[in-house]
C-alpha angles and dihedrals in degrees: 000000000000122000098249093049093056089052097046084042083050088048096048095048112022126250097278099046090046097056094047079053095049095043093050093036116086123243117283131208122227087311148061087208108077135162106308129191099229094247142001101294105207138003133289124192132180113205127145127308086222094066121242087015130116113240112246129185107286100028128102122248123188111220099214127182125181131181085064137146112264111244096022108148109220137192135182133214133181108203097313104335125097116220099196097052093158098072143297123309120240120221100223120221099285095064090262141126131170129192128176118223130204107232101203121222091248088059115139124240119243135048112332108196118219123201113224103200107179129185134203091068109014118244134144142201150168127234127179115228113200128231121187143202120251105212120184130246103250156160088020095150085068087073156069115211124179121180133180133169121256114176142300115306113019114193110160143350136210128183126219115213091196106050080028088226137118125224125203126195115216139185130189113215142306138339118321083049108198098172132065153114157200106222138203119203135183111247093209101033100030090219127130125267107172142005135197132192105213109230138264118304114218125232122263092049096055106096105053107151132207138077102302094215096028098254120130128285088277086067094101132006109302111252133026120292116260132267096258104142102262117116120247111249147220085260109207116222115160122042139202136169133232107188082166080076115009095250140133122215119210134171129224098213090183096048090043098236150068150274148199132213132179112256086218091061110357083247110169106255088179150341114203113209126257125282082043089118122007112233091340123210132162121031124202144173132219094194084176102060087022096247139133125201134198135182118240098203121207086036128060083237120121098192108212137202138188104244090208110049084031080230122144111242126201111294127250110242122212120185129195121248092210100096106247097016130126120211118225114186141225145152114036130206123174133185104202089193088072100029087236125140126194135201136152135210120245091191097052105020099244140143122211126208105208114198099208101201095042098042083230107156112196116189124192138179120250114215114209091021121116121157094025117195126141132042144182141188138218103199082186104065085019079241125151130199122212119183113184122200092225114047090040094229142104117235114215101210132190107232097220108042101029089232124156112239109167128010115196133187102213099163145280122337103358103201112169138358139207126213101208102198094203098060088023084220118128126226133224130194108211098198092189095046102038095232142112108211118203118224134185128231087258089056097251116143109233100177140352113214128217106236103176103233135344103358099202113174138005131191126183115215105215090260107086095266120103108204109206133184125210122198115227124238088226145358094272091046098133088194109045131071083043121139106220124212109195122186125169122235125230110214 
């Protein structure tokens, strides 16, 4: 490198940041521009050295990329700071490379980026490493909580006041999906009181990829499911609950669409074909107008349906404010008293305000959200509460004004959150550290649960109790596939 180049790079960066540059970097000819491959060729991801767990201060995290050039040189820097000061990282013969990183125990949490400058030829690019924030178990002795195990692949739960049961909705895998059920479980006993398998899929719509519920790639066991004999299903994913009419919603995230069962016998009312609801989420029902509505994730569309003619009705469209976003929605929440609906977009990091009676749609940005994904609503004080996978927190919102109230770490990987009346303390569901963290309406944490492993979805019932489900690493995981009732204690 010429003389001239080292001193305005020495300028730029400082002495001791230079020479950890120069040390790392691989030798150069007479210039700094050398043959570059016209963009960053492959992926690089940084996740936790401990597999399936977040990465905290003080733990260690491998930064891995794969579809590279053989023989690249890579270094990785982190501001100014190199984190392979010991010398360049060769990509090996398969396009891979792989470096463990210290977290120190002062990390901050949230997305660090880290630059991926790679040489031979000359590429760059930019990963997020995440760092999350440990929050501690605590206030436990505030609260029942009662946990049995229900069956393999729980995804979301809903309770029926009038049968005084709850129903979880549950899926096994990959595409081509060969286990599933719709469940009935005593609300007293937590023990189960009926099981359904959902029918036949048919073919064509049995390889619908994608996270069913919008979570990572973790959120199901990794591959397909064998070639064992068994059809692939019309696996059921999100749940809601019509007593107006004795029926179960469920959605059939794979096939892109939506089904009824009878609460009595879990009998299928009706399956709708696929294409129904893209993608579709959440499921909920308005007992009080006769409407269900479902998300239709990747899309602003909520599908809805009248839950006593089983007809689908026109779709409410929801449209981002971000100019040239699409919305893509996910988690529901209603309050039929009001006649307001609330979602929020996982692609562009927006909540929506749905008026019900007037068909008004107000959309508004959430700042310090990304990876939204559940959302929850307090027609009381007109509050709702946003978590995001992937800033770890949960946004109290004022409904309208869209302003930010309150923002809370509560762990790794919030995905959905529960608002229990009664109480008036919100619930989160921190998938990564199997937790589910209460907080208050003034955004003070009053306890964090321990929820055994992958805590995915939480409902309250209107009587003080919030009934939650967790998914299992593995078929002999005592405390996964569990349904949760959690009730606090007066004392």
């Amino acid at each position: 490198m010429p003389k001239h180049s080292r001193l305005a790079l020495r300028n730029l960066l400082g002495g001791s940041a230079l020479l950890l540059a120069l040390a790392a970097a691989p030798v150069l000819a007479d210039t700094v521009f050398t043959p570059t491959g016209n963009g960053f060729a492959g992926q690089v991801r940084a996740a936790s050295a401990q597999q399936g767990s977040p990465i905290y201060p003080g733990s260690k995290a491998t930064i891995a990329g794969q579809g590279l050039v053989p023989g690249q040189q890579i270094t990785l820097m982190r501001g100014a700071t190199v984190l392979n000061a010991a010398g360049p990282i060769t990509v090996d013969a398969d396009g891979k490379f792989s470096f463990e990183v210290d977290v120190d125990e002062e990390a901050a949490p949230g997305l660090q980026p880290v630059v991926v400058i790679a040489e031979k030829p000359a590429a760059a690019s930019v990963v997020d490493l995440k760092v999350s924030p440990d929050v501690p178990v605590s206030g436990t002795d505030n609260f029942s909580v009662l946990s049995e195990k229900v069956t393999r692949g729980l995804y979301q739960v809903a309770y029926s006041p009038a049968s005084n049961a709850v129903f979880v909705a549950s899926a096994v895998g990959r595409p081509p999906v060969k286990e599933s059920a719709v469940t009935r479980i005593d609300a007293d006993t937590l023990k189960i009181t009926a099981q359904v398998t959902p029918p036949e899929a048919p073919a064509p719509a049995r390889s619908a990829e994608g996270g069913p519920q919008g979570g990572p790639p973790s959120a199901g066991p990794a591959g397909g499911q064998p070639d064992d004999g068994r059809p692939a299903l019309f696996a059921v994913y999100g749940i809601g609950v019509d007593d107006a009419n004795g029926n179960v919603w469920v959605t059939n995230s794979r096939q892109n669409t939506v089904a009824v069962y009878k609460q009595s016998d879990l009998s299928l009312v009706k399956q709708f074909e696929p294409g129904a609801v893209n993608h579709a989420r959440d499921v909920l029902v308005d007992e009080a107008n006769g409407r269900a509505y479902a998300s239709a994730t990747r899309t602003g569309n909520i599908e809805v349906f009248d839950t006593r003619t089983l007809e689908k009705l026109e779709p409410i469209v929801i449209r981002s404010a971000q100019r040239g976003g699409e919305f893509s929605a996910m988690a529901l929440d209603v309050d039929p008293k009001d006649g307001r609906l609330v979602t929020v977009s996982m692609s562009t990091n927006e909540a929506a305000l749905v008026d019900l009676a007037s068909g008004e749609v107000k959309v508004f940005p959430l700042p310090g959200a990304k990876g939204a994904s559940g959302v929850a609503y307090d027609p009381q004080d007109g509050l709702i509460f946003v978590v995001s996978q992937q800033t770890d927190n949960l946004l109290i919102v004022k409904a309208d004004s869209g302003e930010v109230l309150h923002d809370v770490k509560t762990g790794a990987q919030p995905l959905n959150v529960a608002f229990e009346p009664v109480s008036r303390l919100a619930y989160v569901a921190n998938r990564g550290s199997g937790t589910i963290t209460v907080v208050d309406t003034a955004g003070k944490i009053v306890a964090n649960l321990d929820a055994g492993n992958l805590p995915n979805q939480l409902r309250a019932d209107g009587k003080g109790n919030v009934w939650a489900v967790n998914k299992s690493r593995g078929e002999d995981d005592p405390d996964g596939d569990r349904v949760w009732k959690i009730t606090p204690v007066a004392h």
